[in-house]
N, C-alpha and C positions, 0 to 999 in steps of 0.2 A: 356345431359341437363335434358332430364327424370329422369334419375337414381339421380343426383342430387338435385332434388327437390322432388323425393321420399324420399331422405334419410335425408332431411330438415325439410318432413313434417314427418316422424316419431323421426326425434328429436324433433320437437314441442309436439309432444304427449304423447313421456316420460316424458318431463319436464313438460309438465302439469299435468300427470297424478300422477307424484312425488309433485307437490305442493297441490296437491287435499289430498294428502295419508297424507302431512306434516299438512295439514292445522283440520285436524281433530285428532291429537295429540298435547296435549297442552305443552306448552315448564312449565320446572320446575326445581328446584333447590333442590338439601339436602343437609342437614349438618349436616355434622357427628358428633358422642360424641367427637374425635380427634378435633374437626374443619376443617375437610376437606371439600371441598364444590364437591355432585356428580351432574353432568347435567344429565337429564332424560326427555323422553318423552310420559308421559301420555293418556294409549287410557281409555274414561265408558264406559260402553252398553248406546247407543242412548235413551233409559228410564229404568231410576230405581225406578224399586216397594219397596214399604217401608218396603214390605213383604218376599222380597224375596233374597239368598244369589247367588251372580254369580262367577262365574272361575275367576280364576287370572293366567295370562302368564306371566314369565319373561322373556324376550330374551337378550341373551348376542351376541354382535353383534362380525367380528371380528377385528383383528388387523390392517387393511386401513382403518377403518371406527374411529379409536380413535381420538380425537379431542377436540377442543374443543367451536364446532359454535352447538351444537346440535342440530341437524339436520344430519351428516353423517351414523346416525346407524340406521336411518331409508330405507337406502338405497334395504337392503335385509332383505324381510319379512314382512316390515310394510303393504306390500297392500294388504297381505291376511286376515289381522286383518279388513280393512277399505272398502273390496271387499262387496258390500249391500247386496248379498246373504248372507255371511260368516256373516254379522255385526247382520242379521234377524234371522241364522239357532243358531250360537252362540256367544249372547250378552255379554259379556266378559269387565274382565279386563284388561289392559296391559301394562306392565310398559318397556320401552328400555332404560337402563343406559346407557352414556357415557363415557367408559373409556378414563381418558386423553393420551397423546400423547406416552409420558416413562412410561405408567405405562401395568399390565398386569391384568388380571384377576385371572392368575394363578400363583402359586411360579414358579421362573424362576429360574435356576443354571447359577450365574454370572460366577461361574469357566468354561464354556465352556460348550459345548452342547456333551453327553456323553450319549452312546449308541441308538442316534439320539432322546433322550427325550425331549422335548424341555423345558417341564415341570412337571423335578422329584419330589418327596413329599419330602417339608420341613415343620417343623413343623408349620410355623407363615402362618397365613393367610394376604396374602396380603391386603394392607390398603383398595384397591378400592373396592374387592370382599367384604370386610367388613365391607364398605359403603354401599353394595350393601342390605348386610344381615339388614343391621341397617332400611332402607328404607323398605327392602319389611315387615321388622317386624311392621313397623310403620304403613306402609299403610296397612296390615293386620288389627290391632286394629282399623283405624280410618272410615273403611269403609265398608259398605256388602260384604264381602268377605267368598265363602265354604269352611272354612277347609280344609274337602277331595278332594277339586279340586283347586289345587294348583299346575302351571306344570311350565317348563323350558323348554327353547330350548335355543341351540347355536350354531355358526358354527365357527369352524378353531379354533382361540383362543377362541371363547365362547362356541367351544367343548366342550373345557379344562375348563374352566371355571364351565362347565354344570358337567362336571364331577366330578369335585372340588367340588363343591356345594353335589351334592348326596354322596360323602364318608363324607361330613364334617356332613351331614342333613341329612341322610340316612332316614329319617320316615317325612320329610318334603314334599314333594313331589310327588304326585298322581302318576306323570308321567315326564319322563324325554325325549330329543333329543338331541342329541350330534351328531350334522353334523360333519366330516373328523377332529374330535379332536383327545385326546389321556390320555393316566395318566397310571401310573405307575398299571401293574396290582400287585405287592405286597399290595398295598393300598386295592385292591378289593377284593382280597383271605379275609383280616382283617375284610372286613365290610358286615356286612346282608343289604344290600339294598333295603326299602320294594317298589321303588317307580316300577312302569314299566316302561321300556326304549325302544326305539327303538333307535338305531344306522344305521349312513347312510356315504359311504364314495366312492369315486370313485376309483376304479383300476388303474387306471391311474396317479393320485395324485403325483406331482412331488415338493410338499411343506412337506406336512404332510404326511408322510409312510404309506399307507391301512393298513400295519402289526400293526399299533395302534389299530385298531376299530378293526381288526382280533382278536387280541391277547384278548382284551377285553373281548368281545362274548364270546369268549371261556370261559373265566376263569368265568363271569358271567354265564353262561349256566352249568359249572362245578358245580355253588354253585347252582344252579337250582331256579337262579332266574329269571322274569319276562322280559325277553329279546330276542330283534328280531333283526336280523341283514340285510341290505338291501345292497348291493352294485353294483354301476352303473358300467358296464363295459366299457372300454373306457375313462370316462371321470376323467378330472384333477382336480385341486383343488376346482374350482365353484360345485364341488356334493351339494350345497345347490340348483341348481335350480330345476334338476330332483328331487330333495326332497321337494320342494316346489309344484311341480306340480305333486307328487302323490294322486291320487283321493282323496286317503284316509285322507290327512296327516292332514288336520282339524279333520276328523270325528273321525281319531284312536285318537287324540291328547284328545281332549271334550268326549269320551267316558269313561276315565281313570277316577276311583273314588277309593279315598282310603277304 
């Protein structure tokens, strides 16, 4: 009966703790040149100086979180954006799109999944990443936004997503994170990447192959770009938490300046 009502009252606490995280992201809509309509959800810095320009995060959430009640993509990651230390040390922008349910972030090979990529380079940019692009371009111009502090994270499909974005926008990007994603390293040999990255993925990983984020590292560290590689041993596909809960992972994030 204890242990029952221990694990009653820590379900009440996630679930508040998830509506407290929801409720300081404001629900919003775009729409695309195409007319596609993307769901997103909106974090400001608690005050903005009329003087002054702040960071912008994009987070690509990943593929159980697509939908379309927006609200699921805040699942992983939104409460370290909303955590009052994090919100005071760094005031920030933050944008989380929603990918709908069929769609992906990244180009997917309909002919079958070949040499375990799940997302090889085709040339078209998918519609929703390009929804994606159309927004953050938007809300760029319409708002105090630094230039040089402009970063990304993603996890699983919003890896790949993250990854997508930096070969596509290679000089967009202060800084990049691509939790247990992947991309074609041909694409990467191709492209001067100026953003810095850190890559983070678990050993363990019985979705997305560690040999993705391996192989990366390398070939990025080969063109002797701005790249660090971190991986949890042990652990499976969830390597967004232990990367969540690296001391660092706000202060590497908010350090990066183009």
């Amino acid at each position: 009966m204890k242990k029952r009502t221990l694990n009653l009252l820590a379900l009440m606490i996630l679930i508040s703790s998830t509506a407290m995280t929801q409720s300081q992201f404001s629900k919003e809509v775009f729409m695309s040149q195409k007319g596609d309509s993307l769901l997103y959800r909106q974090l400001e810095p608690q005050t903005i100086d009329g003087n002054t320009k702040y960071p912008l995060v994009l987070f690509l959430h990943g593929a159980g979180e697509r939908g379309n009640d927006n609200e699921s993509q805040l699942i992983h990651g939104a409460n370290m954006f909303t955590n009052p230390v994090n919100r005071d040390k760094y005031p920030t922008f933050a944008l989380f799109p929603q990918c709908p349910t069929d769609s992906f972030w990244a180009p997917v090979n309909r002919s079958g999944i070949k040499d375990e990529r799940f997302y090889p380079y085709e040339s078209a940019m998918p519609a929703t990443l390009q929804a994606v692009k159309e927004l953050l371009d938007k809300f760029i111009e319409n708002n105090p936004v630094d230039p040089d502090r402009i970063y990304i994270v993603g996890l699983s499909m919003g890896g790949m997503g993250t990854f997508e974005m930096v070969c596509r926008y290679p000089n967009l990007f202060a800084a990049a994170i691509p939790i247990c994603g992947g991309v074609s390293t041909k694409r990467l040999e191709q492209i001067d990447i100026a953003s810095a990255m850190r890559i983070y993925h678990g050993d363990a990983d019985s979705v997305v192959p560690v040999r993705f984020s391996r192989e990366a590292y390398t070939t990025l560290k080969t063109k002797k770009s701005d790249v660090e590689y971190i991986e949890f041993p042990g652990i499976d596909h969830n390597s967004w938490t232990p990367a969540f809960n690296m001391p660092d992972f706000m202060e590497w994030l908010f350090s990066q300046k183009k």
